[in-house]
DRENVO-854443 format. One record per residue (C-alpha): x negated, y, z negated; residue in one letter; residue number from 1. Coordinates in nm, 4 decimals, always signed. Layout:
N
<filum <X, Y, Z>, "A", NUM>
...
! end
This chain:
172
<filum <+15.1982, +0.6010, -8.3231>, "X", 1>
<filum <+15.1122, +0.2270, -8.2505>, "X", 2>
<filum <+14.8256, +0.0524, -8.2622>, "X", 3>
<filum <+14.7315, -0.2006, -7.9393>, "X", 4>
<filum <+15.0714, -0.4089, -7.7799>, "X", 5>
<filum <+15.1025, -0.6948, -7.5680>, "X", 6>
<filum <+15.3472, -0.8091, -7.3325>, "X", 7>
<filum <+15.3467, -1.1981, -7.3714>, "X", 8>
<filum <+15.5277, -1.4469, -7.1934>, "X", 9>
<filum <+15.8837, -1.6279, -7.3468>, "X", 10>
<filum <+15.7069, -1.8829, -7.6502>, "X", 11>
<filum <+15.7872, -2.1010, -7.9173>, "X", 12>
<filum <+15.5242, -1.9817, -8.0805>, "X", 13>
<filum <+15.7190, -1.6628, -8.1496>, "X", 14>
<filum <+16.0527, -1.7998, -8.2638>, "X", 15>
<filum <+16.0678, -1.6321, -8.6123>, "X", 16>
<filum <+15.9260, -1.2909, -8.4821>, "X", 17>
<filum <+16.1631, -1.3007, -8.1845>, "X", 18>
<filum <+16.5100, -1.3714, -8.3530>, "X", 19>
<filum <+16.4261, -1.1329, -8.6516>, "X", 20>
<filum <+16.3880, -0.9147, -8.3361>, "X", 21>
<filum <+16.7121, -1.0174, -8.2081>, "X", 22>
<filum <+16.9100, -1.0160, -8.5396>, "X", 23>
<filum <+16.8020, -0.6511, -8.6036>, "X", 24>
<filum <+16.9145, -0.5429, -8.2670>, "X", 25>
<filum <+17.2980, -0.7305, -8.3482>, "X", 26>
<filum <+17.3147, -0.5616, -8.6646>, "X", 27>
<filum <+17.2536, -0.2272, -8.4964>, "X", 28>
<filum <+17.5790, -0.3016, -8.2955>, "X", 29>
<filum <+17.4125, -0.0809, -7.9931>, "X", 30>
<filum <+17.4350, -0.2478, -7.6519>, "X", 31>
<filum <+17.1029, -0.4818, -7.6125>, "X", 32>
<filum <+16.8609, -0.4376, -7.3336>, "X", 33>
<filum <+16.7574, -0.5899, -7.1391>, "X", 34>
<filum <+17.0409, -0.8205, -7.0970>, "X", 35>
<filum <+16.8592, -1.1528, -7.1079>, "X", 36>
<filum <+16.7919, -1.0336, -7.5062>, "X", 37>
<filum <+17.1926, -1.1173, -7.5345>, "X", 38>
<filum <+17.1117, -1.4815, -7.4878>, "X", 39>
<filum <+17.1523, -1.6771, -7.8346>, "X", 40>
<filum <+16.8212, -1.7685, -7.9466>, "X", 41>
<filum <+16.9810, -2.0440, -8.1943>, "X", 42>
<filum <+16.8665, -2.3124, -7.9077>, "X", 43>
<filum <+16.5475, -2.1770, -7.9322>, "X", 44>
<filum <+16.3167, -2.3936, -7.7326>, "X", 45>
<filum <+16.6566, -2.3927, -7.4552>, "X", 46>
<filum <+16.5911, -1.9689, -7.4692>, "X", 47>
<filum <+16.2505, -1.9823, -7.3788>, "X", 48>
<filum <+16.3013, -2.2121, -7.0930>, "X", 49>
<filum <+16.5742, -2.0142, -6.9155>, "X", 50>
<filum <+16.3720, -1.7590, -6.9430>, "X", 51>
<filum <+16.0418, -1.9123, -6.8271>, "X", 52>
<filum <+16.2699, -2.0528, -6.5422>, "X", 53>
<filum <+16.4179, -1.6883, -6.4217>, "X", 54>
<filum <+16.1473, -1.6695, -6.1746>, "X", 55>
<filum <+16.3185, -1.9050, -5.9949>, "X", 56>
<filum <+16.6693, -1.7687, -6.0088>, "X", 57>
<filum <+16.8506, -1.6673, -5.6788>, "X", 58>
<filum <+17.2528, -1.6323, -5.6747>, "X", 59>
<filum <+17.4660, -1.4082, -5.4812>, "X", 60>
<filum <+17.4508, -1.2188, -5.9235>, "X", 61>
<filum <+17.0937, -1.3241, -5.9597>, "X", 62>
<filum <+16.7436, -1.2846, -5.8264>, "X", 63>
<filum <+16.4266, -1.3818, -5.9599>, "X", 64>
<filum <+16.3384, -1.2125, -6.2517>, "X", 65>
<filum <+16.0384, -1.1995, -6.5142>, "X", 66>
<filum <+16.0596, -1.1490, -6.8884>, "X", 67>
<filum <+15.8118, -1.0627, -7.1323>, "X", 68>
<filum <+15.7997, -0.9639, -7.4804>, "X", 69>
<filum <+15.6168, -0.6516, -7.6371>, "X", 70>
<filum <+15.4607, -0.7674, -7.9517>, "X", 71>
<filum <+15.1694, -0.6321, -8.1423>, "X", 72>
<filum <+14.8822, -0.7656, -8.3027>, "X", 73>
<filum <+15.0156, -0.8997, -8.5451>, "X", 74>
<filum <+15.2656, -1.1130, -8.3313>, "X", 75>
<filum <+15.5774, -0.9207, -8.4313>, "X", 76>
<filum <+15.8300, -0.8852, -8.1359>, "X", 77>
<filum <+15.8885, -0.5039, -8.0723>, "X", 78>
<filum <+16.0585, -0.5178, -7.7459>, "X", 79>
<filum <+16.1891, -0.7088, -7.3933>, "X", 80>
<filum <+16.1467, -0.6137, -7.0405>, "X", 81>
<filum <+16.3295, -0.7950, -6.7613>, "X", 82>
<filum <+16.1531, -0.7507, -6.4029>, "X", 83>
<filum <+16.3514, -0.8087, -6.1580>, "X", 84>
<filum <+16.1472, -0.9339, -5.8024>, "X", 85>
<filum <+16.3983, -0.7518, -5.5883>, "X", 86>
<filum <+16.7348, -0.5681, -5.5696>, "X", 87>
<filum <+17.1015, -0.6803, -5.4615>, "X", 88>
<filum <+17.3626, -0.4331, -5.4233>, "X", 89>
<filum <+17.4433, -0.3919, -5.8279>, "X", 90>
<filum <+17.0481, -0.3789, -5.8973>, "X", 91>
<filum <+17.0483, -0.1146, -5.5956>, "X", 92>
<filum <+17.2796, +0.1057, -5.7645>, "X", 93>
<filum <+17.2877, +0.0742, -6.1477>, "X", 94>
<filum <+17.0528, -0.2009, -6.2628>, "X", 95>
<filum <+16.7002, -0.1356, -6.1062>, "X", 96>
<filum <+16.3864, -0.3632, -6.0745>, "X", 97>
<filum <+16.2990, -0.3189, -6.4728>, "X", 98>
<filum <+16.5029, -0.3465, -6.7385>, "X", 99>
<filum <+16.3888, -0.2781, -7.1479>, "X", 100>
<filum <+16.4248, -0.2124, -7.4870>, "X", 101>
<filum <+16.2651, -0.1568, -7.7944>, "X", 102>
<filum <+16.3907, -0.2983, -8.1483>, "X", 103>
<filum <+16.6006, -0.0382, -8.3383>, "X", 104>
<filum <+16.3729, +0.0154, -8.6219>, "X", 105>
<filum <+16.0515, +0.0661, -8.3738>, "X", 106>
<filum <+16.1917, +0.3211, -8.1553>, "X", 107>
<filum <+16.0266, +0.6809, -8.1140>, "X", 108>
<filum <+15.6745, +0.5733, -8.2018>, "X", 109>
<filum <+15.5944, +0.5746, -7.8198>, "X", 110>
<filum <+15.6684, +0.1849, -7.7640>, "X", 111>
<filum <+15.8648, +0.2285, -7.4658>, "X", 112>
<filum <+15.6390, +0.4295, -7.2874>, "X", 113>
<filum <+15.3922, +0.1873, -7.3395>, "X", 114>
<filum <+15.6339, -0.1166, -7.2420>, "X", 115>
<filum <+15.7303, +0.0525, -6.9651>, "X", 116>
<filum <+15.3489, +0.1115, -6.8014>, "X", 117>
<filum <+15.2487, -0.2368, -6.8992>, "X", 118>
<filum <+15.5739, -0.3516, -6.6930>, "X", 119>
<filum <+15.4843, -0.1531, -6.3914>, "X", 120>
<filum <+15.1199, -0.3020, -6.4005>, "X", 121>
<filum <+15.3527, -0.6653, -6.3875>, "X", 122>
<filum <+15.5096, -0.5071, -6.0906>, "X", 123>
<filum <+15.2270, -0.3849, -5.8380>, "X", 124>
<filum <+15.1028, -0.7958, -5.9328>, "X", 125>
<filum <+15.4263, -0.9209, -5.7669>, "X", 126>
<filum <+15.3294, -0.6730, -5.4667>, "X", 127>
<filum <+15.5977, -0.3694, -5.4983>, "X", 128>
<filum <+15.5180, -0.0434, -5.3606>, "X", 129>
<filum <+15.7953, +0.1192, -5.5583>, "X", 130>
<filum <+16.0284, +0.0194, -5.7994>, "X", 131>
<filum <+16.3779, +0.1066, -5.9508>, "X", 132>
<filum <+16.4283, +0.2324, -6.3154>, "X", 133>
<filum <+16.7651, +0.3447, -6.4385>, "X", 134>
<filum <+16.9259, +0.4839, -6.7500>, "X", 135>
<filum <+17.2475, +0.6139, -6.8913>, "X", 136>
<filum <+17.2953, +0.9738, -6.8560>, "X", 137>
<filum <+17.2518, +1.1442, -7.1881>, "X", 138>
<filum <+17.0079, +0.8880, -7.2818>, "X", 139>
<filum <+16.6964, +1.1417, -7.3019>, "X", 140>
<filum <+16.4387, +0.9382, -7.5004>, "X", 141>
<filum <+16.4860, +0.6934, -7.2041>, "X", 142>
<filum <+16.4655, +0.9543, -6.9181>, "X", 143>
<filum <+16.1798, +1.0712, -7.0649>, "X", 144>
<filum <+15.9777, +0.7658, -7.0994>, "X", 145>
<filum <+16.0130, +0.6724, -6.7115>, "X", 146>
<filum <+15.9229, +1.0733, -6.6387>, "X", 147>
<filum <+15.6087, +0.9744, -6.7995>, "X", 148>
<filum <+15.5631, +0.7149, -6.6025>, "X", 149>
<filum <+15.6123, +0.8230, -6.2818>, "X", 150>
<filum <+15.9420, +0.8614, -6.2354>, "X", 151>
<filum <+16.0687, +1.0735, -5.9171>, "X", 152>
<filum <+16.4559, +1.1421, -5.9959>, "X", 153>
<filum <+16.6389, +1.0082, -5.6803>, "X", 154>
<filum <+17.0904, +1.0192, -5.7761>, "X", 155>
<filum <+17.3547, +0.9550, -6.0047>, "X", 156>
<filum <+17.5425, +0.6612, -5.9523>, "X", 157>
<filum <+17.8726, +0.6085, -6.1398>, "X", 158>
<filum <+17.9649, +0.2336, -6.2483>, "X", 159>
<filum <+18.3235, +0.1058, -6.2274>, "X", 160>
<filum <+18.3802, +0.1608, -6.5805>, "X", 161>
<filum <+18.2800, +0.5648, -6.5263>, "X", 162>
<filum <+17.9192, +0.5469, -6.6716>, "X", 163>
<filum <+17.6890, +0.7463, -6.5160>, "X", 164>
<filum <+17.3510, +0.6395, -6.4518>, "X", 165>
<filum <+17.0589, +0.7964, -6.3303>, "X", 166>
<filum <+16.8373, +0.6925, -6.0723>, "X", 167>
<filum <+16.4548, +0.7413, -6.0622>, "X", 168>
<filum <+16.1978, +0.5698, -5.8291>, "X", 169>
<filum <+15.8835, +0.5221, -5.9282>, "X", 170>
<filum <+15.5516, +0.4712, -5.6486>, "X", 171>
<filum <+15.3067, +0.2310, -5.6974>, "X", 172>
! end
């Protein structure tokens, strides 16, 4: 298990913990979630501030979105959610309101469970009665930790490149 975790907002303050983060996760070569983790880091102090700024993001692609960091007490990154303030049509169907991940090396110790009910608290503040929370079929650890948390299994939705994902709702 784990001892207490935070979710923190985007900070300098965490530049070594968050790339060491991020350069474990490229070495894994698995896909990264959420996808604002893809960003390069190397401009650092540029990073933070997109991120800081997502909040006010709104494109026909993009809505306003949160991200925090899951870090311990000891300030080491252990995973990123995205929260996304509302849905557009991809969102709708394959992306949902909350996207995360947990570093490769932390996984199965319960993190994302706990990420996960930390980001819903983060939801019912922006005023959401439900939200969206998707996964890859197959991906079980994942299923699981939104079951935990709520989760009410609503469809399958196939993307355009034949990936199923599954579709759970969860009440607030």
């Amino acid at each position: 298990m784990h001892g207490p975790v935070f979710l923190v907002e985007p900070s300098t303050d965490y530049q070594e913990a968050y790339i060491s983060f991020y350069e474990e996760w490229k070495q894994s070569g698995e896909d990264i979630v959420p996808w604002v983790v893809t960003k390069d880091p190397y401009d650092f102090s540029g990073m933070v501030r997109f991120l800081r700024e997502g909040i006010q993001a709104a494109s026909e692609n993009l809505v306003p979105h949160t991200t925090y960091w899951l870090v311990n007490e000891e300030k080491k990154v252990l995973g990123a959610v995205n929260i996304r303030h509302r849905l557009n049509a991809k969102l709708l169907n394959s992306g949902g309101h909350i996207g995360y991940g947990i570093r490769p090396s932390e996984r199965r110790k319960g993190l994302a469970t706990a990420l996960l009910h930390l980001a819903l608290q983060k939801t019912r503040e922006l005023g959401l009665d439900q939200v969206l929370v998707v996964c890859d079929k197959g991906n079980i650890g994942s299923e699981r930790t939104i079951l935990k948390n709520g989760g009410v299994f609503d469809s399958e939705y196939m993307e355009p490149n034949g990936n199923i994902v599954r579709r759970f709702w969860i009440p607030l």
